[in-house]
C-alpha positions as CSV (number, residue, x, y, z in Angstrom):
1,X,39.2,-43.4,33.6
2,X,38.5,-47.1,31.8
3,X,40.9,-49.6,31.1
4,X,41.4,-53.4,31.0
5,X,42.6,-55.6,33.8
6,X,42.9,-53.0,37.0
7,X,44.3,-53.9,40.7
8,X,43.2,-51.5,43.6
9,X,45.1,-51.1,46.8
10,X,42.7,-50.0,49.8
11,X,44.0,-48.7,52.6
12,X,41.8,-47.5,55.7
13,X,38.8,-47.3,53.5
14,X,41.1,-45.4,51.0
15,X,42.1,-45.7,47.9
16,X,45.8,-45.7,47.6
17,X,47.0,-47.1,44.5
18,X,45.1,-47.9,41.0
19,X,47.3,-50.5,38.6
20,X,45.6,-51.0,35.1
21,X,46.5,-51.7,31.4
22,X,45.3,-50.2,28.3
23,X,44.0,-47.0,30.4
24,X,42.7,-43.9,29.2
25,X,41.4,-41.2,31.0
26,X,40.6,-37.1,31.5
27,X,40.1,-34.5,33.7
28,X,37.7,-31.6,32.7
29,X,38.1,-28.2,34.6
30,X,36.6,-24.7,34.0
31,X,39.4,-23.8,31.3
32,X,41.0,-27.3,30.3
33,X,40.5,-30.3,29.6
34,X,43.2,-33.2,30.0
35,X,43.6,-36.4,28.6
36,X,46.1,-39.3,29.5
37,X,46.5,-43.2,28.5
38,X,49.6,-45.7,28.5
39,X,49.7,-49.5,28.3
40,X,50.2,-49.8,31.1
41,X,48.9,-46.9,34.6
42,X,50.1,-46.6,38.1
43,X,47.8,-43.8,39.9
44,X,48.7,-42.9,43.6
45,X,46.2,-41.0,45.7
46,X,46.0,-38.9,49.2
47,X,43.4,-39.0,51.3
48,X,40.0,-38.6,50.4
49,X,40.8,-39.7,46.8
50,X,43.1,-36.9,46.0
51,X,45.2,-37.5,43.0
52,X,49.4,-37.6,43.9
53,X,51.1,-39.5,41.0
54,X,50.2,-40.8,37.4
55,X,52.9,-43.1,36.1
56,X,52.0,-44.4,32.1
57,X,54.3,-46.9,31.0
58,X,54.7,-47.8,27.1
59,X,53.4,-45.1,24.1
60,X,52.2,-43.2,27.5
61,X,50.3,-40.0,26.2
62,X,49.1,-36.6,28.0
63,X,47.3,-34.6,26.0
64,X,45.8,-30.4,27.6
65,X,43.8,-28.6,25.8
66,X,43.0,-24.7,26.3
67,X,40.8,-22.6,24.7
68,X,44.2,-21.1,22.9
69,X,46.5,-24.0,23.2
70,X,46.6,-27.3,22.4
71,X,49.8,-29.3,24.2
72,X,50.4,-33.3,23.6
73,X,53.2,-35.4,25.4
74,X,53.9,-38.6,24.0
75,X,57.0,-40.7,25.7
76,X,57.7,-44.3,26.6
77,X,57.4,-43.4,30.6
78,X,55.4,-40.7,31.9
79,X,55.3,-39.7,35.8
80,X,53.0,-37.0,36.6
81,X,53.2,-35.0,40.3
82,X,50.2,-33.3,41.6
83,X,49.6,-30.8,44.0
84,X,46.8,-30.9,46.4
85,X,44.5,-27.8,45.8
86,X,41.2,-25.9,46.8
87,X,39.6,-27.8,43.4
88,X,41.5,-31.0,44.1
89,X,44.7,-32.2,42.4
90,X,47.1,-29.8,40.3
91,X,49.1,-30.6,37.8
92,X,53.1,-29.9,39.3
93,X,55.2,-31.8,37.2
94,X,55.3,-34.0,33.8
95,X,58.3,-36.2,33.4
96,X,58.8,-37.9,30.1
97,X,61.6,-40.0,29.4
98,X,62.2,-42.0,26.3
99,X,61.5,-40.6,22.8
100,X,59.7,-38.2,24.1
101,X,57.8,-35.7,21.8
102,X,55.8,-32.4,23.2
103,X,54.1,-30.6,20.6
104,X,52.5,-27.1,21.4
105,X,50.0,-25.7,18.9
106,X,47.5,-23.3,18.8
107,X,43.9,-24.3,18.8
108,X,42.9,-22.6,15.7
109,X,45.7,-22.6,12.9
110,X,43.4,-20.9,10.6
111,X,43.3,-18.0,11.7
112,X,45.8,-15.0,10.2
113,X,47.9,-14.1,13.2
114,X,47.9,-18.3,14.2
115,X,50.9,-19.3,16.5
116,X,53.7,-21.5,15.3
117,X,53.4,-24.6,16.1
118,X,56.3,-26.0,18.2
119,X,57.7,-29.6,18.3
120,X,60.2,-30.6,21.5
121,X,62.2,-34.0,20.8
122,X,64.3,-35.6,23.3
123,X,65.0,-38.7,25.6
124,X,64.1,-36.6,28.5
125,X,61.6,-33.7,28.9
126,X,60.8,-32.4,32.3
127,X,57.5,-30.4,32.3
128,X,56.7,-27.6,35.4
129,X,53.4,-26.3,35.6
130,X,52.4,-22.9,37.1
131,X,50.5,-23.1,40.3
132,X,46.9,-23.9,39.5
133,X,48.3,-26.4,36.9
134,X,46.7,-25.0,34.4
135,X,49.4,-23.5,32.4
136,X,52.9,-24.5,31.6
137,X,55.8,-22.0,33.5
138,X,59.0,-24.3,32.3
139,X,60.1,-27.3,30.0
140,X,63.9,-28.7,30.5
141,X,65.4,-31.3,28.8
142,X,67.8,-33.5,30.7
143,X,69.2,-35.0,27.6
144,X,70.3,-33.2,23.6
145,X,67.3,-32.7,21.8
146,X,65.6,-30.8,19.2
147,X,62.3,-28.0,19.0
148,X,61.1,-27.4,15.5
149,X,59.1,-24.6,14.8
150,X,56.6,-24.9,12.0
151,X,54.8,-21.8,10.9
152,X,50.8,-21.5,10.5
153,X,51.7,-18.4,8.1
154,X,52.8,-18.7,4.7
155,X,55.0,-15.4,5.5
156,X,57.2,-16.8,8.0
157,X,60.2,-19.7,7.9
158,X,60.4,-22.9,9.4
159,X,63.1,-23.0,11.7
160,X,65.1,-25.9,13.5
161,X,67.2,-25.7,17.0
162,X,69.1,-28.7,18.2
163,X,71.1,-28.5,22.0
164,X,72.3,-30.9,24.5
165,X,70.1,-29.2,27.1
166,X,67.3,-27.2,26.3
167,X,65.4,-24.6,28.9
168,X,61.7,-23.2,27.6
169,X,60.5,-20.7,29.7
170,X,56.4,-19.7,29.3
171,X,54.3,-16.7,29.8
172,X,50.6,-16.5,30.0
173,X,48.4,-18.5,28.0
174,X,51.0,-21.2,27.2
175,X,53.2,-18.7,25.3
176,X,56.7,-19.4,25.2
177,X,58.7,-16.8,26.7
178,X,62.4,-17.8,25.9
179,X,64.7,-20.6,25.3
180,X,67.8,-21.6,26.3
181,X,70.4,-23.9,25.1
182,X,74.2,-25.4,24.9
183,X,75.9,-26.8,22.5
184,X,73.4,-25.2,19.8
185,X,72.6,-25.3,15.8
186,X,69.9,-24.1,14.2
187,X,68.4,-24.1,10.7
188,X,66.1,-21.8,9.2
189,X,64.4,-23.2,6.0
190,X,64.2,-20.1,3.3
191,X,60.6,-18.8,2.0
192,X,59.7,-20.3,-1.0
193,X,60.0,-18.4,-4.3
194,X,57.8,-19.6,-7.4
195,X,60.0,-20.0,-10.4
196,X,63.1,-19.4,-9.1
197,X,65.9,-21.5,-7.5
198,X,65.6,-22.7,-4.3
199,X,67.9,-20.6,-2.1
200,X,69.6,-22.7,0.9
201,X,68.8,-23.1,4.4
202,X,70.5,-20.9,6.9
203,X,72.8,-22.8,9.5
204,X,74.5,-21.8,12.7
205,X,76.5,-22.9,15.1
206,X,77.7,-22.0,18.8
207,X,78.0,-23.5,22.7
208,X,75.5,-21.0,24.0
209,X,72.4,-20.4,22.5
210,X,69.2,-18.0,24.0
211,X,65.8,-16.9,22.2
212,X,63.1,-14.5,22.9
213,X,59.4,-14.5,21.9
214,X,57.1,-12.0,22.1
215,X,54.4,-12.6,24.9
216,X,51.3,-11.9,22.8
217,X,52.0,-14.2,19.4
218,X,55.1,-16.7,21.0
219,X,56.8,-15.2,17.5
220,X,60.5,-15.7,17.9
221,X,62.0,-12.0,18.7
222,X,65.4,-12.0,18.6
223,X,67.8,-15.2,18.6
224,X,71.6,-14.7,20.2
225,X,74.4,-17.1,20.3
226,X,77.8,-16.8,21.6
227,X,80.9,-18.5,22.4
228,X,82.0,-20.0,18.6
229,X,79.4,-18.9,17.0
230,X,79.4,-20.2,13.3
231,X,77.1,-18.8,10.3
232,X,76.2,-20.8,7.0
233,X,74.2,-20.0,3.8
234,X,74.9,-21.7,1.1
235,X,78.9,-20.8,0.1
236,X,78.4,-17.7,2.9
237,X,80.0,-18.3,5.9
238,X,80.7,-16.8,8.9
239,X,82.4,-16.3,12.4
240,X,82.3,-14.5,15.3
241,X,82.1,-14.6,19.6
242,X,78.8,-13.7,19.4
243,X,75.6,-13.5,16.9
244,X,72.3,-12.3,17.0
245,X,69.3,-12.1,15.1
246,X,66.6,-9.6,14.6
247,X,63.7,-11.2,13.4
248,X,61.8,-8.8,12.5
249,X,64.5,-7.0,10.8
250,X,65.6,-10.0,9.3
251,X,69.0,-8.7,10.7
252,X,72.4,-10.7,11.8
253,X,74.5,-8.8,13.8
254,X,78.3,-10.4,14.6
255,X,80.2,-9.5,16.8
256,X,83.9,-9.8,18.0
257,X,86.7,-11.1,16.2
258,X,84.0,-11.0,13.4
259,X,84.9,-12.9,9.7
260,X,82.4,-13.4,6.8
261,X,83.7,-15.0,3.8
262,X,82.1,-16.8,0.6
263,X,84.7,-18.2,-3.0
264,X,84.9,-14.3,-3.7
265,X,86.5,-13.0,-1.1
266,X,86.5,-12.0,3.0
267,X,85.5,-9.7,5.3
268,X,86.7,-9.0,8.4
269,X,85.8,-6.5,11.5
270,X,84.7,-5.7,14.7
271,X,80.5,-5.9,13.9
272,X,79.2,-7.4,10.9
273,X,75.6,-6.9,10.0
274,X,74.1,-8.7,7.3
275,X,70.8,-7.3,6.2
276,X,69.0,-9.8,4.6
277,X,66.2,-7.9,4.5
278,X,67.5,-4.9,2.7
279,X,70.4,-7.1,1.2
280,X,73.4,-5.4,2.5
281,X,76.1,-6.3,4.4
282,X,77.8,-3.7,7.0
283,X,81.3,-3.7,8.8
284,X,82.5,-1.7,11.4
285,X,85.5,-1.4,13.5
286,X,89.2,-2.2,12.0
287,X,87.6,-3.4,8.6
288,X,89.9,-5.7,6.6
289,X,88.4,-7.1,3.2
290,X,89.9,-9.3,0.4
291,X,88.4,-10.2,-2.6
292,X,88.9,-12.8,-5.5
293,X,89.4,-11.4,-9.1
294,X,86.1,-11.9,-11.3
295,X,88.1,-14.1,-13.8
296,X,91.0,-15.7,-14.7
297,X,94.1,-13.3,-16.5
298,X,93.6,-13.9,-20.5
299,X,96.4,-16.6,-21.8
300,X,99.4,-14.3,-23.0
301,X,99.1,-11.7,-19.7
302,X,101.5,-10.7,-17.9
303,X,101.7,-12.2,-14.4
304,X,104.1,-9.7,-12.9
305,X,103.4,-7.6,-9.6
306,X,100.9,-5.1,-11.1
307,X,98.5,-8.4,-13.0
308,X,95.0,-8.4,-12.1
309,X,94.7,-12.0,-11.2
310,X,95.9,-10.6,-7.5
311,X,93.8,-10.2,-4.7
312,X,91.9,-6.7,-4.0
313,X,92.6,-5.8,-0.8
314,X,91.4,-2.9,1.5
315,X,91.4,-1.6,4.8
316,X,88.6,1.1,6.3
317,X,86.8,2.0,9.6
318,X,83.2,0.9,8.2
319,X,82.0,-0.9,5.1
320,X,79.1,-1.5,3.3
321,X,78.3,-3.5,0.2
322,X,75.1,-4.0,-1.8
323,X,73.6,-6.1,-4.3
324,X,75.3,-9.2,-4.2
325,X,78.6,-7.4,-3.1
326,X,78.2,-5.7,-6.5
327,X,78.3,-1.9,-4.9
328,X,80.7,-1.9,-2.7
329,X,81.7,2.2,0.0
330,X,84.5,2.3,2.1
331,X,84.4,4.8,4.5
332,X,86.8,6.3,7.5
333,X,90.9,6.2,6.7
334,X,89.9,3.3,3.7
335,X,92.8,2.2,1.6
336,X,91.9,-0.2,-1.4
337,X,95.2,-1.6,-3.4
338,X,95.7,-4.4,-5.7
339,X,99.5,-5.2,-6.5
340,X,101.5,-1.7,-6.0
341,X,98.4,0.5,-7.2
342,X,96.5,2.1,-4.3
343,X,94.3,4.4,-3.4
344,X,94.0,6.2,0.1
345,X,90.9,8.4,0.7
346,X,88.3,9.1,3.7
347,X,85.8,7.4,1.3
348,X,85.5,5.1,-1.4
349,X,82.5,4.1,-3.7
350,X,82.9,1.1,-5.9
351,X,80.3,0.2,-8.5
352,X,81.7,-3.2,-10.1
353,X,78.5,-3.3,-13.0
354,X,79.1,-0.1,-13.9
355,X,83.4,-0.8,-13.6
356,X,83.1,2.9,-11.8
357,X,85.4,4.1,-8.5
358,X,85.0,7.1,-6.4
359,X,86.9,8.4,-4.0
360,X,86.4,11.4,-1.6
361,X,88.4,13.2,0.9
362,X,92.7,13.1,1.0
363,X,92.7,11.3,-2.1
364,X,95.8,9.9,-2.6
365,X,96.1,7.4,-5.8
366,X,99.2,5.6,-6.6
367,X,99.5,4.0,-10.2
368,X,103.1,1.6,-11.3
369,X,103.9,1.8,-14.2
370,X,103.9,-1.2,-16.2
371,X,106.7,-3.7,-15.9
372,X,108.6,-0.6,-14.6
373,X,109.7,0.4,-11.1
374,X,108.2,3.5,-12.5
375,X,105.4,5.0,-10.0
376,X,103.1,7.8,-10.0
377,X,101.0,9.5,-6.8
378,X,98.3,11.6,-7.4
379,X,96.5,13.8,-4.7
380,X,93.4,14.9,-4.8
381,X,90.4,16.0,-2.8
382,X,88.0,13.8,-5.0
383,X,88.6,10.8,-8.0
384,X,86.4,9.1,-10.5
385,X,87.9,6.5,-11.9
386,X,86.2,4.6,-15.0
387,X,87.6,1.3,-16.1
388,X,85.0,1.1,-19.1
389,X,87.7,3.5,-20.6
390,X,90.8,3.8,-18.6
391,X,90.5,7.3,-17.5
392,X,91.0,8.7,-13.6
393,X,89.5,12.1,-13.1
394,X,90.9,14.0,-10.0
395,X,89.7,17.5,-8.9
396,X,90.4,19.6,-6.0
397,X,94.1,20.6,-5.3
398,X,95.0,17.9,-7.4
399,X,99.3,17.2,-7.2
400,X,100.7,14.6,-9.7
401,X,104.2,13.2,-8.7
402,X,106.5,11.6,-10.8
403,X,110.1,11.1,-10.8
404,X,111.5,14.4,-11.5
405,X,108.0,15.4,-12.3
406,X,105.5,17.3,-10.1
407,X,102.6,19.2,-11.4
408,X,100.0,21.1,-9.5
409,X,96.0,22.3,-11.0
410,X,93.0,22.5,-10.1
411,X,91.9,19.3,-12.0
412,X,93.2,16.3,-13.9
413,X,92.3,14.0,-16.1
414,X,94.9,10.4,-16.1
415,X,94.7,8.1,-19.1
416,X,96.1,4.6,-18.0
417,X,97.5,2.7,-20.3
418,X,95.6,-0.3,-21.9
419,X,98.4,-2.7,-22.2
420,X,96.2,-5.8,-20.7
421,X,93.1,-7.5,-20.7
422,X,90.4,-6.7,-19.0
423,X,89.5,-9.0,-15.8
424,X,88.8,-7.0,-12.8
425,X,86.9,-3.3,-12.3
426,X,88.1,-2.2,-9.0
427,X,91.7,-0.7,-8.4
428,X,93.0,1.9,-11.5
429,X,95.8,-0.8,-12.0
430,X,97.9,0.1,-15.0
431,X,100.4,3.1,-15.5
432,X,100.4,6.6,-16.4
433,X,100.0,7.5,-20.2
434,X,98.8,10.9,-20.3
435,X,97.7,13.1,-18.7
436,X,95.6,16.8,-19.1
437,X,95.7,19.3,-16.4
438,X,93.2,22.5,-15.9
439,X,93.3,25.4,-13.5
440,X,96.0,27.8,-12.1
441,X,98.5,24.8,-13.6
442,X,102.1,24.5,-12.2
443,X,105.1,22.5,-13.6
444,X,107.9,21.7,-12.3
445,X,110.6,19.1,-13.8
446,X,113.6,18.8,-12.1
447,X,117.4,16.7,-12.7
448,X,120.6,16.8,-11.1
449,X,122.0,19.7,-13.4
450,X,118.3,21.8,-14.3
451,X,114.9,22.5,-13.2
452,X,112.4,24.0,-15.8
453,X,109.0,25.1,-14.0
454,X,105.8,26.5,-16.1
455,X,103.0,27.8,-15.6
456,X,99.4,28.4,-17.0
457,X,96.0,27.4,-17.4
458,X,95.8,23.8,-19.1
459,X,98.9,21.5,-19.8
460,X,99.0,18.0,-21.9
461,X,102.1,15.5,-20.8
462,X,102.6,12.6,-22.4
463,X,104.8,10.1,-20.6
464,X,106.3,8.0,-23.9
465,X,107.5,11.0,-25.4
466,X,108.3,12.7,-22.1
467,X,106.2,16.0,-24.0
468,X,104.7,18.2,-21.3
469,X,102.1,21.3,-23.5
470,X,101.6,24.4,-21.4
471,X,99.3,27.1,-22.8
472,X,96.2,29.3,-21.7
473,X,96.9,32.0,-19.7
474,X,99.9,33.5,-20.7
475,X,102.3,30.5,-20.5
476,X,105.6,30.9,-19.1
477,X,109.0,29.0,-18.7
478,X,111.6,29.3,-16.4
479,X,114.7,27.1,-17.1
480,X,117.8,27.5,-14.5
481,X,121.0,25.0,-15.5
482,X,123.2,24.9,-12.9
483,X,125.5,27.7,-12.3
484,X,123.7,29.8,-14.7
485,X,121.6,32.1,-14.6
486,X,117.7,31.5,-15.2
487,X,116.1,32.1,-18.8
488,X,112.2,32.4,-18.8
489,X,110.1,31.7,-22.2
490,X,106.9,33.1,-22.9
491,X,104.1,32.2,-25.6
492,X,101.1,31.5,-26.3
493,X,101.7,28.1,-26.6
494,X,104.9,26.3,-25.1
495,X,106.0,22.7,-25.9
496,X,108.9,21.0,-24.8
497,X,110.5,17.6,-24.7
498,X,111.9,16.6,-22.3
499,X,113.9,13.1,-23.7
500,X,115.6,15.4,-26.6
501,X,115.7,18.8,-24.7
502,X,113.6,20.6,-27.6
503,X,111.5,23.7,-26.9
504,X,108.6,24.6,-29.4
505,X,107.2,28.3,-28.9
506,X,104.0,29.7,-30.2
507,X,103.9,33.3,-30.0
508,X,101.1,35.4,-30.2
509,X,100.6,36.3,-34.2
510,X,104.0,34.9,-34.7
511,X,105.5,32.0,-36.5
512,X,106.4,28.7,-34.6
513,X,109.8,28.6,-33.3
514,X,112.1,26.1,-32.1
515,X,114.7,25.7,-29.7
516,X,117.3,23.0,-28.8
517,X,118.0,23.2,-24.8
518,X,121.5,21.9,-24.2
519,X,123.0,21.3,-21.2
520,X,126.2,23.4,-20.5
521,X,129.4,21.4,-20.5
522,X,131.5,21.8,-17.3
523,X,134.7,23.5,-18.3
């Protein structure tokens, strides 16, 4: 040790107490060397010169350095506690109070698996050494403070955490082990990409915090926080009791009472996982999503129940979206609606780019007609709906209900009507305009005074003209008016309307004929 102006205190031939100012000093063991100064130095010995207490006062430094490690204290007070050993003193305890600063880094940073170097800020940093005082077993902070962790690889983020009281437990070799906090935020900066926008940091929030680091690199592991957590990436936000994060996977995990929302809508569930490496987002558990329209309804719309300026809503056991939230499946008991329009199935696929929905599995599709209390249900076993064109293809014991109205095939095609502009590709939203059904096709139309039910292969309704074309298969219609007896019609071709009760018959090699159906008057 050297310094300036020094004061000993001898005590039975011992020295007790060493006061200098401007002091600097080291200790040099088999594996480390140390190195200490302040302004101003207290030192406190045993008997036969063995070190006690180190007290630095003003820009007091310690600075220990390992053939791995390099670790620097700098603090306006600094009380070191030694133990007596076989070699002599050992390093207990480090106490730093007042701006404190303890920065860990490895002793090479240019090497390809290099450590991150670690930065621990705060008024008050308590320092316990491992027995041997060679290597550090725990660092607590007994005020709020900060631990930065900058990365000696260009492949990995530099990430902040902030807590009113911080707990670092170490491994061997100086590694940290895990950290503990309350009252925690963090911020992870985002990799830099050349040419493109800078993407924002990634914030979180919660009262309990708690890391883990491998034991071989001191890489951060996995990261949970619970008790309010709080997520934030740019306009992304999110909510839940508890968060964790893979970091490896590059995976967030949320769960209970779980909420993730950004200006286009809002998901909520039981476990949110947002896959940042993979960029996909998945819910599970009592899934409730909401979602903005693209755009704004052209001027001149209509703005009535079925306009697609409402919210898309759905409902589903899991989800997963893709691709921005561009691709969006539904899965388990899902219902999607928008307005009155709905769709029920055990599965549905959304592909906004390509305006495209599929559904799967007790499809049940409900279409209002529009600006009419009109509405039609359609069940299938699968859908595909395209919005590029308006047209909803249904296959599978397909039923179409309207009122007085029910049709059975195996297939169906569904034009909608194109009464509006175009502003959102999710929910078939418009009404029924035609539709064309295929396979083992039954008709049945139905009033208070007749029922007329057809059958064949392929039919054609259209819903303006209430015109319903049965043919293929040897079509055939049975008409029963009430109180009279039924009359069945056979062709090859059978067209009827049913707004004018008018009956067109094509007969095999014979002329057209027509027919007016009149109801009977009650005598």
């Amino acid at each position: 040790m050297t310094g300036g102006a020094t004061v000993l205190t001898i005590e039975n031939g011992n020295i007790r107490l060493v006061q200098t100012e401007q002091a600097t000093g080291s200790q040099k063991s088999e594996a480390r060397l140390v190195n200490f100064g302040a302004e101003k130095l207290d030192m406190i010995f045993r008997d036969k010169g063995v070190m006690e207490k180190i007290t630095g006062e003003k820009n007091a430094s310690l600075e220990s350095n390992t053939a791995t490690t390099r670790t620097t204290v700098h603090s306006e007070r600094l009380d070191l506690s030694f133990n007596e050993g076989g070699a002599g003193a050992e390093l207990a305890k480090a106490y730093a109070t007042g701006s404190s600063v303890l920065e860990s880094a490895p002793a090479r940073k240019d090497v390809p698996d290099a450590a991150d170097t670690r930065v621990l800020k705060s008024e008050v940093i308590e320092m316990k050494m491992r027995q041997g005082g060679e290597e550090i077993e725990e660092l607590v902070t007994h005020s709020p403070g900060s631990v930065d962790f900058l990365p000696n690889r260009p492949a990995v983020r530099n990430r902040r955490l902030e807590g009113d009281r911080m707990t670092i437990a170490y491994g061997s070799g100086n590694q940290i082990r895990s950290f503990r906090t309350t009252k925690a935020s963090t911020r992870t900066e985002p990799l830099p990409q050349p040419g493109k926008k800078p993407l924002p940091p990634q914030l979180t929030w919660s009262d309990d915090l708690q890391a883990a680091f491998d034991p071989k690199t001191g890489d951060m592991t996995t990261l949970e926080q619970w008790n309010h957590f709080r997520f934030q990436e740019g306009a992304r936000e999110a909510r839940a009791e508890r968060g964790t994060l893979d970091q490896a996977t590059n995976l967030v995990t949320l769960k209970g009472a779980a909420r993730i929302w950004d200006p286009t809508g809002s998901t909520d569930a039981d476990t949110i996982q947002i896959d940042n490496k993979n960029g996909m987002t998945i819910a599970t558990g009592n899934v409730r999503s909401v979602r903005e329209p693209e755009t704004e309804p052209a001027k001149g719309s209509s703005s009535g129940p079925n306009n697609r300026s409402e919210k898309v809503r759905a409902t589903a056991a899991k989800m997963t979206t893709r691709s921005n939230n561009s691709k969006i499946l539904y899965e388990g008991q899902a219902v999607l609606w928008q307005g009155d329009n709905r769709i029920n199935a055990d599965c549905i696929d959304i592909d906004r780019p390509a305006r495209r929905l599929k559904a799967n599995g007790n499809v049940v599709n409900f279409l209002k007609d529009r600006n009419q209390t009109v509405m039609t249900v359609i069940s299938s076993e699968s859908m595909d709906y395209s919005d590029v064109d308006k047209v909803a293809f249904y296959e599978g014991k397909v039923v179409l209900d309207r009122p007085g109205l029910n049709v059975k095939s195996r297939k169906l095609r569904a034009y909608l009507s194109e009464d509006q502009e175009e502003v959102d590709a999710t929910v078939p939203d418009s009404g029924l305009e035609k539709a064309y059904a295929e396979g083992a096709v039954e008709i049945l139309q139905s009033d208070p005074v007749k029922t007329r039910f057809g059958v064949g292969e392929q039919a054609e309704y259209l819903v303006a003209d209430g015109m319903v074309v049965l043919e293929g298969g040897s079509p055939k219609l049975t008409e029963t008016l009430k109180g009279q007896k039924p009359s069945v019609t056979q062709g090859r071709k059978l067209t009827w309307y049913s707004n004018n009760d008018k009956l067109l018959v094509d007969g095999a090699g014979q002329k057209q004929s027509e027919s007016n159906l009149r109801r009977s008057k009650k005598k």
